[in-house]
C-alpha positions as CSV (number, residue, x, y, z in Angstrom):
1,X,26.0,188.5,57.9
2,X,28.8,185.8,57.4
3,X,30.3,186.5,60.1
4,X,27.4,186.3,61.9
5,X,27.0,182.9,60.6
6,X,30.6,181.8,61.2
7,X,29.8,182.4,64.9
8,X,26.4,181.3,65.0
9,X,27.8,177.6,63.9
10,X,30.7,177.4,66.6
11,X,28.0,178.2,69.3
12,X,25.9,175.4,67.8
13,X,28.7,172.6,67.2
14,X,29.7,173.7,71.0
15,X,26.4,173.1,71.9
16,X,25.8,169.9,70.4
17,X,29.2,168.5,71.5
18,X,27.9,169.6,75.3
19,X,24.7,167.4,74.5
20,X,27.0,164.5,73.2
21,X,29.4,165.4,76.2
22,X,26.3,165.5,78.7
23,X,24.9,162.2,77.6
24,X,28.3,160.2,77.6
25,X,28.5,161.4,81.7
26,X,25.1,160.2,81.9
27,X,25.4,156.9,80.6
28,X,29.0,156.4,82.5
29,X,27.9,153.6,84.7
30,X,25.0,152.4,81.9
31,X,26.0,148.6,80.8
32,X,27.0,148.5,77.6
33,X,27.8,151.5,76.5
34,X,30.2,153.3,74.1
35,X,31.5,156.3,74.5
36,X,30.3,158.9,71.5
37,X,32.1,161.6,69.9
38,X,31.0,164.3,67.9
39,X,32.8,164.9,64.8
40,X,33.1,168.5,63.6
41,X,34.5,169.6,60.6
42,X,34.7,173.2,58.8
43,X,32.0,174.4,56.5
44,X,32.6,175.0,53.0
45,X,34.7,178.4,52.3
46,X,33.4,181.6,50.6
47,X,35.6,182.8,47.7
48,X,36.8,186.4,47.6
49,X,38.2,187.5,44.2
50,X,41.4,189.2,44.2
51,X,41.6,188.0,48.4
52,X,40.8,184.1,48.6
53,X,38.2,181.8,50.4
54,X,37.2,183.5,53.3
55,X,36.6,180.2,56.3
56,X,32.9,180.8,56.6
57,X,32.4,178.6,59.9
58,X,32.0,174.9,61.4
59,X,29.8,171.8,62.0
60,X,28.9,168.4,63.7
61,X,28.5,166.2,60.6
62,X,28.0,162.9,62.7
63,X,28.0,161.6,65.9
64,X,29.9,158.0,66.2
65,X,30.9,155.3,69.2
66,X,33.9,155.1,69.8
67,X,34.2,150.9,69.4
68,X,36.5,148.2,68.4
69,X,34.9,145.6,66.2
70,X,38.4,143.4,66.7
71,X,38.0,143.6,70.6
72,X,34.2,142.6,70.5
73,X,35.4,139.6,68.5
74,X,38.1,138.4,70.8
75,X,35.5,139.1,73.5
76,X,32.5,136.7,72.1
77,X,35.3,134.0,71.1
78,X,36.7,134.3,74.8
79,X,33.6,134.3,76.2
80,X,31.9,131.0,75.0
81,X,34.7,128.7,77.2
82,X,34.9,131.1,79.9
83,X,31.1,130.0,80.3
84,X,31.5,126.9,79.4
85,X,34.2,125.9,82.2
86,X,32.4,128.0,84.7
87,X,29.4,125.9,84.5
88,X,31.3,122.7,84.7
89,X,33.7,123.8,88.1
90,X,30.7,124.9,89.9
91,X,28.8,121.5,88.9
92,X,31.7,119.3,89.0
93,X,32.3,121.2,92.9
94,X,28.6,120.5,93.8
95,X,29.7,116.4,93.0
96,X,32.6,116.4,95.2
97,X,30.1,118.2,98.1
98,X,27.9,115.5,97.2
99,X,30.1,112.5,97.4
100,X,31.4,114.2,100.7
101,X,35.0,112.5,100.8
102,X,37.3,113.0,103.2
103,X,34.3,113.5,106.0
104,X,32.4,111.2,108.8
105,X,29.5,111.2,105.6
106,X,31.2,109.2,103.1
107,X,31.4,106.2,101.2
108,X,35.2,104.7,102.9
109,X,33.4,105.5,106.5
110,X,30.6,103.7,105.9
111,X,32.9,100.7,104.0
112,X,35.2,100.9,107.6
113,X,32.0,100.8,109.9
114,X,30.3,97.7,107.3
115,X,33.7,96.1,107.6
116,X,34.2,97.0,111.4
117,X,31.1,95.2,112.6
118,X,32.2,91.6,110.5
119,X,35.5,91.9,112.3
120,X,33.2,92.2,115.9
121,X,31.4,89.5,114.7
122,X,33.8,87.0,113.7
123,X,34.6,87.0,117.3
124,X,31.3,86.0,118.6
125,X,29.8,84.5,115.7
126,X,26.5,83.2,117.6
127,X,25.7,85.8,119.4
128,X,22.9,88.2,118.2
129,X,24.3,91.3,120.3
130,X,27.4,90.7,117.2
131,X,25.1,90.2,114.8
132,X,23.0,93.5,115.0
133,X,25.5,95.9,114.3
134,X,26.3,93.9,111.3
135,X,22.9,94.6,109.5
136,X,22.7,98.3,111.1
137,X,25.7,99.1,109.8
138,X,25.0,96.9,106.2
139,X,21.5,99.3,105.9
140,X,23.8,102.4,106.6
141,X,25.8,101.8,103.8
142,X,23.1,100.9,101.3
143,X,21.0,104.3,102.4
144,X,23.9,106.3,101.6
145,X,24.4,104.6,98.3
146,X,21.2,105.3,97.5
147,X,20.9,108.8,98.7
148,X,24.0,109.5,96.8
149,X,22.2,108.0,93.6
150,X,19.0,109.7,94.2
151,X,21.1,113.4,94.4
152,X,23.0,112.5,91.4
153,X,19.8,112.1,89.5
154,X,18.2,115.0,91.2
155,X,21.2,116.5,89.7
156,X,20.6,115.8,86.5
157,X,17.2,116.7,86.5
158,X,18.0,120.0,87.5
159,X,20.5,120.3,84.6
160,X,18.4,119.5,82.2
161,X,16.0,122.5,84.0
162,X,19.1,124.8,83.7
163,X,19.3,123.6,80.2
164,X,15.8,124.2,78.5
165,X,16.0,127.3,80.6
166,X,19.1,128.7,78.7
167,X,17.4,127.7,74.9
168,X,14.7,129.7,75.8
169,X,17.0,132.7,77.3
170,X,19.0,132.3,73.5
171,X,15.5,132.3,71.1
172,X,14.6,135.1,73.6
173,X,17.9,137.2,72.5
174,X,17.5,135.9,68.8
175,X,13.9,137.6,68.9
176,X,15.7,140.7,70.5
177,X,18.2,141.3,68.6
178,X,16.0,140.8,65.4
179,X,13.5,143.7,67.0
180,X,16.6,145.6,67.4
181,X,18.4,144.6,63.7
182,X,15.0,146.5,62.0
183,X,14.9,149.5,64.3
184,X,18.9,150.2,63.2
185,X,18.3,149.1,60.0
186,X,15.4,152.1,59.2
187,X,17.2,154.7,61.3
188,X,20.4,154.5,59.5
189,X,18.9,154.8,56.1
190,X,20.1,158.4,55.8
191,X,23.6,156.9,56.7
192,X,23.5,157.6,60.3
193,X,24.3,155.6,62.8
194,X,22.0,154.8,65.6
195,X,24.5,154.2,68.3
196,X,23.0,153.8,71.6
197,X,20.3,150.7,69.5
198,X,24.0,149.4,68.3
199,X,25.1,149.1,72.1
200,X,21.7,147.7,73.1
201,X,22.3,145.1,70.3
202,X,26.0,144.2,71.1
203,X,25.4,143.9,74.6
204,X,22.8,141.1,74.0
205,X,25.3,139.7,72.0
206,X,28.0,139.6,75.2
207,X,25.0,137.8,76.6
208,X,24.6,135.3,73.7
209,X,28.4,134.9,73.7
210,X,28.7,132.9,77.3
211,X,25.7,130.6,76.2
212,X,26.8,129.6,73.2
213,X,29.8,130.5,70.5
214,X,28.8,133.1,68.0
215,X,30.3,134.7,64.9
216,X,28.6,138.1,63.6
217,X,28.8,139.5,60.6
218,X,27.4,142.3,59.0
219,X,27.0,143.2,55.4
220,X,27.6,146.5,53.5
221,X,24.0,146.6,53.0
222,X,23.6,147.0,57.0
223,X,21.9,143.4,57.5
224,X,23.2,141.9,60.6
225,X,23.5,137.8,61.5
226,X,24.7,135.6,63.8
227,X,25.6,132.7,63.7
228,X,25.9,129.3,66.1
229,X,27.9,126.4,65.3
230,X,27.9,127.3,61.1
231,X,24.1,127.8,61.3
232,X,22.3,131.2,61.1
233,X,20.6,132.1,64.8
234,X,19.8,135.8,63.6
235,X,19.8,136.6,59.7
236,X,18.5,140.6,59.8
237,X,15.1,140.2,61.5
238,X,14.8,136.5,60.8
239,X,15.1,134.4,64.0
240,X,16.0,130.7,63.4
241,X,15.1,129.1,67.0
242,X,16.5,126.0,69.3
243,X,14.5,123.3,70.8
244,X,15.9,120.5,73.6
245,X,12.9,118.3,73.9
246,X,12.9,114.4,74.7
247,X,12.4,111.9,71.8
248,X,9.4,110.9,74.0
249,X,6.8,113.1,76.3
250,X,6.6,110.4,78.5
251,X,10.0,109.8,79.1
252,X,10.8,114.1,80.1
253,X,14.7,113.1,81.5
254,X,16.1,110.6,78.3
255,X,16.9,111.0,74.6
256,X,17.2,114.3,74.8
257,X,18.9,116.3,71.6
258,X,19.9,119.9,71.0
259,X,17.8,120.6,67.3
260,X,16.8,123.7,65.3
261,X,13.3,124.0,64.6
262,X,13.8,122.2,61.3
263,X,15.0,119.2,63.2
264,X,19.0,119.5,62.1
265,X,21.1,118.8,65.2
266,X,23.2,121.7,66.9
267,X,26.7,121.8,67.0
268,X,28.5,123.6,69.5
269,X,32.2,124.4,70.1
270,X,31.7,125.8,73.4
271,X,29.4,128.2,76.0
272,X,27.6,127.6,79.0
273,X,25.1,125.6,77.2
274,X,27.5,122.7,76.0
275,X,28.8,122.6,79.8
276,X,25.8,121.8,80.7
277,X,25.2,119.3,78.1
278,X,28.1,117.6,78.7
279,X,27.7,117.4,82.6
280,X,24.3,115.8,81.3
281,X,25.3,113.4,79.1
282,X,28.4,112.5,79.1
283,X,29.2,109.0,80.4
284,X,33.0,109.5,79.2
285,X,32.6,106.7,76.7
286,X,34.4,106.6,73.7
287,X,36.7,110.1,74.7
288,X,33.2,112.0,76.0
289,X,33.4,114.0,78.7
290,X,33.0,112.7,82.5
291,X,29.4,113.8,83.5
292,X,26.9,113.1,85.8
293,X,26.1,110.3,83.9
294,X,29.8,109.2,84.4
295,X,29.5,109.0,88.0
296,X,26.1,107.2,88.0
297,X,27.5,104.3,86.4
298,X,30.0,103.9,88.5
299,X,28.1,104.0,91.2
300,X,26.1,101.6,89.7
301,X,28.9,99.8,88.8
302,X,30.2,99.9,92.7
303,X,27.0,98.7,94.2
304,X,26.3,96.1,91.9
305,X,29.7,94.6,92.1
306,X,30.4,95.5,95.9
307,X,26.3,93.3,96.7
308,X,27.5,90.2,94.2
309,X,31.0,89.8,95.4
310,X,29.7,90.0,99.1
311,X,26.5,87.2,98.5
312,X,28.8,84.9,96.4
313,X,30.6,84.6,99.7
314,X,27.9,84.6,102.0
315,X,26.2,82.1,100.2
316,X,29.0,79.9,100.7
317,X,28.3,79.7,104.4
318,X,25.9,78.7,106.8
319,X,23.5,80.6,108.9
320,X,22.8,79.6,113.0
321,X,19.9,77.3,111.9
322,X,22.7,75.5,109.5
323,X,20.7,76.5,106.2
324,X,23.1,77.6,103.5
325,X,23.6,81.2,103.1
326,X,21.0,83.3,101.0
327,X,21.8,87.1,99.3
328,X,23.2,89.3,101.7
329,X,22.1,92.2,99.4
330,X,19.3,92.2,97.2
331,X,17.3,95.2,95.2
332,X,14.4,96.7,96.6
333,X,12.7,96.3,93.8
334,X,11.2,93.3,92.7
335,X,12.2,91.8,89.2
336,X,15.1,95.0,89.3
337,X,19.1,94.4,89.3
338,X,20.8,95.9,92.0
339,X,22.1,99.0,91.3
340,X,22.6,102.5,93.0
341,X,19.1,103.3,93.7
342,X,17.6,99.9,94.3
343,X,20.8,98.2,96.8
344,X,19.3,96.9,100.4
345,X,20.1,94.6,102.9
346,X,17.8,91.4,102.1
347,X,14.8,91.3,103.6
348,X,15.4,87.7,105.5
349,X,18.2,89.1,106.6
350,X,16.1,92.7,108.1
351,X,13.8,90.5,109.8
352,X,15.9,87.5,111.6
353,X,20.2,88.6,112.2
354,X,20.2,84.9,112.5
355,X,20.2,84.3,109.0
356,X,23.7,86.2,108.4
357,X,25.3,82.9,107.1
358,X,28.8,83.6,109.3
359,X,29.7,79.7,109.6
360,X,31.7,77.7,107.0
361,X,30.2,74.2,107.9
362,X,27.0,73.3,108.3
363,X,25.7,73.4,112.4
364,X,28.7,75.2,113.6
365,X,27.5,78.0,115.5
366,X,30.9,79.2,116.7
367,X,32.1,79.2,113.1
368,X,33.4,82.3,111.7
369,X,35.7,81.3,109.1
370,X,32.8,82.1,106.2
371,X,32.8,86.0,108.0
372,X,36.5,85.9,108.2
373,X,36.4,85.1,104.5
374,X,33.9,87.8,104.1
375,X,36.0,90.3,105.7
376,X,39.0,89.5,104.0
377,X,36.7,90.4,100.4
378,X,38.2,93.9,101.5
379,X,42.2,93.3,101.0
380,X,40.9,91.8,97.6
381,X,43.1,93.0,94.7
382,X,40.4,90.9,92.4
383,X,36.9,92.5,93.6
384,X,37.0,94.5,91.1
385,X,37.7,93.8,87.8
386,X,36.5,96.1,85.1
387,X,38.9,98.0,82.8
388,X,38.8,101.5,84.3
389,X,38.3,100.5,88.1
390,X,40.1,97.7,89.3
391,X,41.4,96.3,92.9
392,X,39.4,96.6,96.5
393,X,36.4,98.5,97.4
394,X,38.5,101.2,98.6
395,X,40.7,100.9,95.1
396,X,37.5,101.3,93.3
397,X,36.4,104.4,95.3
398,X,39.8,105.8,95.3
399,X,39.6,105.7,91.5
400,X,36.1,107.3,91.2
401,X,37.4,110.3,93.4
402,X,40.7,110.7,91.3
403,X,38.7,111.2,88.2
404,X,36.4,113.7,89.9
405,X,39.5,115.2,91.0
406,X,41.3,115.7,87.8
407,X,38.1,116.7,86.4
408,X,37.4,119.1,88.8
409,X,40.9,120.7,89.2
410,X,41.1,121.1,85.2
411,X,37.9,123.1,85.5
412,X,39.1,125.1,87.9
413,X,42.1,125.8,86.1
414,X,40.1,126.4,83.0
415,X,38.0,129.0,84.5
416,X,40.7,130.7,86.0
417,X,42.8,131.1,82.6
418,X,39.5,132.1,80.9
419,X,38.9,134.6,83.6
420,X,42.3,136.4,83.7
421,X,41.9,136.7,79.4
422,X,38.5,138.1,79.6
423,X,39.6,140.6,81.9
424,X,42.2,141.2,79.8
425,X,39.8,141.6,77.1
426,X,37.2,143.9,79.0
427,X,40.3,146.9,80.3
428,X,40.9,146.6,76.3
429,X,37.2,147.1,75.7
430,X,37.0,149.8,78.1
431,X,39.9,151.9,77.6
432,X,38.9,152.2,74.3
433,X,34.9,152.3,74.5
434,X,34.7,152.9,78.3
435,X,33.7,156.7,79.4
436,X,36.5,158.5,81.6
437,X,34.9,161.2,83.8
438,X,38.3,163.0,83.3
439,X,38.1,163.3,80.2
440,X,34.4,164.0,80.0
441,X,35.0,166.8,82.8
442,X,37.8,168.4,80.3
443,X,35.7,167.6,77.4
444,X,32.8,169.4,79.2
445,X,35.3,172.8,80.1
446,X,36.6,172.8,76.7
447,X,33.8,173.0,74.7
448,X,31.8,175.3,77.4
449,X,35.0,177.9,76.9
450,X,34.4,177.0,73.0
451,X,31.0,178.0,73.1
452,X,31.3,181.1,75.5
453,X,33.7,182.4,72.8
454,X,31.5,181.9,69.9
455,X,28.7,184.2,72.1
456,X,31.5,186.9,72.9
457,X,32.2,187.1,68.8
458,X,28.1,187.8,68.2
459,X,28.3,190.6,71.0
460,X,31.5,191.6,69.1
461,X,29.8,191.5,65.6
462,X,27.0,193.2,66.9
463,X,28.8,195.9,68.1
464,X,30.5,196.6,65.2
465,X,27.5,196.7,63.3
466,X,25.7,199.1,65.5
467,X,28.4,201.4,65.3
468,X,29.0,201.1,61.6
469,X,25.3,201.8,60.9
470,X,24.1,203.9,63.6
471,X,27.1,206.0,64.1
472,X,29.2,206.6,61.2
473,X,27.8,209.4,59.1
474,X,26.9,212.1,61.6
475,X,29.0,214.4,60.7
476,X,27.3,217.2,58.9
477,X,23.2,216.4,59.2
């Protein structure tokens, strides 16, 4: 009967190690997943006195995945700034579309055409045919200043969308992974491990790891956590959960703050979800980064100083009925500074081209030296004269467009290094965890042989048997 036994447990361990060998093939292109191995060891021996321990067979004592804690680690600290930089280049891409420089759509073009018609005119100052083109070309360039302000804040909005949408994608993993964290936790009470809930787990946690930077730990006692920014996301099944909401309902867009539910702010080193922050708030104030926010202020800060440089002037001459110059610019909204959104030719100026103060002195209708003067506002080293952008108009544009550049190009760079060591990072992860249909195939003819041998020794065992009790004594009856 032992031997019977002996070969009755190498068919089984062959069989089980085809089912573990079966289900690794199956799951081959299954997201995820770790390869499993079936570890087999031999039974315990049979003593014989006077010969010794007789081997008395083999068995699958557990089934394991074949994993790396150390590479899952550098993965999810990898991760969070490869998502993080991702989010930016494509944003800080969709600004550069958006301001559309070097094209026939941009800000210099419209500046050249503006500029172009004061030259025409300052060389038939009383003549209306002059004088058209001078507010066509004026309302040109305050619609794209505005359109340009109106995308950036449409921009905005859409981030802040993107960003609500990713704190309810991380509570949604948090309540996941808890769900998941009991299941293991019950299963592996016997001290076995439940591998395919482990890679279910530890792929929501390469999830988790773009959005935000993670640490996991887990105890001797089996609980599992993670953690965000020093603060518990996921303790066992215990969820702690985010919340981005405004300060006030009625204001959906401002004062906007990343909390836990018990109202302590959220710190974050990195991930997808502080990209977006960034790009939504930062103004680049004090060292912050350059957002959307950076580029509506200077916007701002371009149309407001671009209108009040050109009406000082303007108001220094005198229109064809010889009344002093108004505002050439003013907001379209009553009671409003002029800014990004709200800059417009005046309305005098929409309704009667005559008003377009292009004389210096008072009744000269052939006067152009007050539009000469205007025109020369361009070659102005002192138009602008804040700390970051100083110089021309094109100076001051030239500067906004090298900071997107350098922004931009550092993203880029950014991404691609984070790209080329996650990469790195997942052939590490998947020569090691990955399932080789090689080796699964060889795995597969090995243990088939294995258990076609151990069916050949229970023919063999029961031949002996047969002819040790059914033939032997014969002789003589």
């Amino acid at each position: 009967m032992y031997g019977f036994n002996t070969a009755v447990s190498g068919l089984l361990a062959s069989q089980r190690a085809l089912y573990v060998t079966n289900h690794n093939i199956s799951n081959m292109n299954t997201d995820g997943y770790s390869r499993q191995i079936a570890l087999q060891r031999a039974t315990n021996p049979m003593s014989l006195p006077g010969i010794g321990y007789l081997g008395t067979g083999t068995e699958i004592y557990d089934i394991v995945r074949v994993r790396d804690s150390y590479v899952d680690f550098k993965y999810w600290n990898e991760s969070a700034p490869k998502g993080e930089w991702e989010v930016k280049r494509t944003s800080l891409l969709e600004i550069e579309k958006l301001l559309g420089e070097p094209s026939d759509n941009s800000f210099r073009k419209y500046m050249d055409d503006f500029f172009s018609s004061l030259d025409e005119l300052s060389k038939n100052p009383s003549d209306y045919a002059f004088r058209q083109p001078v507010k066509e070309s004026a309302l040109s360039l305050t619609k794209h200043i505005n359109e340009t302000a109106k995308r950036l804040e449409n921009m905005r909005k859409e981030t802040i969308f993107s960003i609500d949408t990713k704190v309810k994608q991380i509570n949604d993993i948090a309540d996941q992974i808890g769900n998941l964290n009991k299941q293991i936790y019950v299963l592996e009470l016997d001290g076995k491990s439940a591998n395919d809930l482990r890679d279910k787990r530890e792929l929501l946690v390469d999830e988790l790891s773009k959005i935000v930077n993670v640490r996991v730990d887990e105890s001797k006692d089996g609980k599992y956590r993670v953690n965000v920014g020093g603060i518990t996301l996921v303790d066992h099944n215990y969820t702690n959960k985010m919340e981005y909401k405004p300060e006030n309902p009625a204001y959906p867009y401002e004062n906007r703050e990343l909390k836990w539910a018990d109202g302590n702010k959220v710190t974050l080193q990195s991930g997808e979800l502080k990209g977006l922050i960034e790009l939504v708030e930062g103004d680049g104030e004090n060292g912050s980064y350059r957002g959307i926010p950076f580029y509506q202020k200077k916007l701002d800060e371009f149309a407001s100083g671009f209108a009040g440089k050109i009406n000082e002037q303007h108001g220094k001459g005198y229109d064809l009925e010889g009344n002093k110059g108004k505002e050439f610019f003013s907001s379209s909204e009553v009671g409003k500074e002029i800014n990004a959104l709200t800059i417009s030719v005046s309305q005098a100026i929409l309704e009667d081209v005559g008003k377009i103060a292009a004389a210096g002195t008072k009744g000269g209708v052939e006067d152009n030296t007050n539009i000469l003067a205007m025109l020369a506002l361009r070659e102005n080293k002192e138009f602008f004269t804040g700390v970051m952008s100083k110089g021309t108009p094109d100076d001051f544009i030239k500067s906004m467009l090298s900071n997107l550049a350098v922004d931009s190009m550092q993203a880029q760079r950014m991404d691609s290094t984070q790209n080329l060591i996650i990469k790195n990072i997942e052939k590490r992860r998947q020569s090691e965890s990955g399932v080789s249909q090689d080796e699964e195939m060889t795995n597969l003819v090995k243990f088939q042989h294995s258990y076609t041998a151990s069916a050949r020794m229970i023919t063999t065992l029961d031949q002996i048997l047969d002819v040790t009790i059914n033939r032997l004594g014969l002789v003589g009856r």
